[in-house]
Structures are given as C-alpha cells and as structure tokens.
ZABA-760798 format. One record per residue (C-alpha): residue in three letters; chain; x negated, z, y. Coordinates in Angstrom, 2 decimals, padded with zeros to 5 digits, m for minus. Layout:
<rs>
["ALA" "A" [X Z Y]] ...
</rs>
This chain:
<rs>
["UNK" "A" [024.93 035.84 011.85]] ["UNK" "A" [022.31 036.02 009.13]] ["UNK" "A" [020.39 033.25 010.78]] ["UNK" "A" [020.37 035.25 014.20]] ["UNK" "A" [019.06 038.62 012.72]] ["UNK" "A" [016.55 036.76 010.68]] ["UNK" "A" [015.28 035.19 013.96]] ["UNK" "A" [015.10 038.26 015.51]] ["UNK" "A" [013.37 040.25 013.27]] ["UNK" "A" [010.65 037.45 012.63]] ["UNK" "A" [009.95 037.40 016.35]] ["UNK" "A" [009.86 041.37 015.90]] ["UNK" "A" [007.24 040.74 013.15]] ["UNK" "A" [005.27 038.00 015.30]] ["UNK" "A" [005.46 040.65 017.87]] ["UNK" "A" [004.24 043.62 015.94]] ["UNK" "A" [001.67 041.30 014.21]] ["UNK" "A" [m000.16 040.15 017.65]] ["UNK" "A" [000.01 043.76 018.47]] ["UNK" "A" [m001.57 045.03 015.43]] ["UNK" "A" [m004.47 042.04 015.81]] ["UNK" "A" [m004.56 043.32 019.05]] ["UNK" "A" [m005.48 046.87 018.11]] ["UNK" "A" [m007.95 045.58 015.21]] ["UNK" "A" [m009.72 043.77 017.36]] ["UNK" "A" [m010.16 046.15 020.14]] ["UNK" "A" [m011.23 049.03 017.49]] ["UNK" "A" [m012.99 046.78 015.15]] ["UNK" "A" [m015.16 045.11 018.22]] ["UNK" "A" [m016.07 049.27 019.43]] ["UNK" "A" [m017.30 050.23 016.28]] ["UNK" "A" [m019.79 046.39 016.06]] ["UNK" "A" [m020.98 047.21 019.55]] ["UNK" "A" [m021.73 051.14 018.90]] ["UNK" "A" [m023.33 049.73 015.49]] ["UNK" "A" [m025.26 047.33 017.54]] ["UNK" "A" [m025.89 050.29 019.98]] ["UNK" "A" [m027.19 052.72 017.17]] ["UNK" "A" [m029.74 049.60 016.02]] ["UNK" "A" [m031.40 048.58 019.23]] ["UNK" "A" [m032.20 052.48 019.73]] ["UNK" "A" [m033.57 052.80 016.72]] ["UNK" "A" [m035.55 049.30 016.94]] ["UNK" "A" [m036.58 050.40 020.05]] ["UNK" "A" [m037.86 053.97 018.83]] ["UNK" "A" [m039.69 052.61 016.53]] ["UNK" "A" [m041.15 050.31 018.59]] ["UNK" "A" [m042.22 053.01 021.03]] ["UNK" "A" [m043.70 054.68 017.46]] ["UNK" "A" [m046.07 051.84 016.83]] ["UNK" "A" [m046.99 050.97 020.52]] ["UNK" "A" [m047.93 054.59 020.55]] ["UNK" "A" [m049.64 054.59 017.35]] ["UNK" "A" [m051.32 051.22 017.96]] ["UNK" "A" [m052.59 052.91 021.70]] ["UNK" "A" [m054.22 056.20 020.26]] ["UNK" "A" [m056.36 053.71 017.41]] ["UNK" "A" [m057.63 051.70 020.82]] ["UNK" "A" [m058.31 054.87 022.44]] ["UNK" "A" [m059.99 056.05 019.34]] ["UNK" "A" [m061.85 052.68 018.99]] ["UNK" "A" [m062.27 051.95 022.82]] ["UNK" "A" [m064.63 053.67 025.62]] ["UNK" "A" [m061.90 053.42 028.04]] ["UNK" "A" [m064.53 054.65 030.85]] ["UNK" "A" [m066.96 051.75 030.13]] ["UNK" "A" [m064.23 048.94 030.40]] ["UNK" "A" [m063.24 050.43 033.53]] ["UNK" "A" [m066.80 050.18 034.95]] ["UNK" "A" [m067.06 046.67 033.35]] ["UNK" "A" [m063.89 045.49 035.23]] ["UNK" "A" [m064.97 047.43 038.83]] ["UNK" "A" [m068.20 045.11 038.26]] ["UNK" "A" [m066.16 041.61 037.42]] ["UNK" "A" [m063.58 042.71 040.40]] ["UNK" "A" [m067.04 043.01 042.51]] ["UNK" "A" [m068.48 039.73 041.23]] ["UNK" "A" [m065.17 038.05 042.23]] ["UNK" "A" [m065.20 039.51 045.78]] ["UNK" "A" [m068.47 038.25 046.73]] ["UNK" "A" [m068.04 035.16 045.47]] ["UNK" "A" [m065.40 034.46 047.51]] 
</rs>
C-alpha cells in the first residue's frame, strides 16, 4: 500500500515538475525576448543618433548643390556616350 501511494505521488511530483518547467520556461523565454526587444531599440536609436549626427557634419562639410551639378554632368557624359 505504501509502495502504491509512493508511486502515485512521485508521478504527481513528475507531473507538477514538467508543469512548473513548463511555466519557467514560457515566463523566463518573455522576459529574454522583451530584454532582447528593449536592446535592438535602443541599438537602433542610437544608431539613428550617429547616422544623424554623422549626416549634419557632411552637410556641414559638403556643398550638397555642387555634387548634384557634378553628378547631372557625369549622368550627361554617360548618356552621350552611349
């Protein structure tokens, strides 16, 4: 009779056991993918920071108008030599 309830309550315990792991899991792998989440936006933001810094020194350092001309006349070169 012993044998019997001991049997039963370890299959109670395996049971409970997977269904704790289970739950672990499942709320352990949410808060990894909302970490994960919260560090690609704020890779990405600053990211966007330096793309936007790294712009303004180019249009600081750049005459955006001439290399526009420049690449009208090298578009024009290409066409006529075609």
């Amino acid at each position: 009779m012993a044998e019997m309830i001991q049997a039963i309550l370890q299959e109670q315990m395996k049971a409970n056991l997977a269904k704790n792991e289970a739950a672990l899991s499942t709320h352990f792998t949410a808060i990894l993918e909302q970490q994960f989440a919260e560090m690609i936006e704020q890779i990405r933001s600053e990211i966007a920071e330096q793309y936007e810094g790294w712009l303004s020194i180019l249009d600081d350092k750049i005459d955006i108008g001439h290399l526009k001309n420049r690449l009208n006349e090298v578009e024009l070169l290409s066409v006529n030599q075609s």
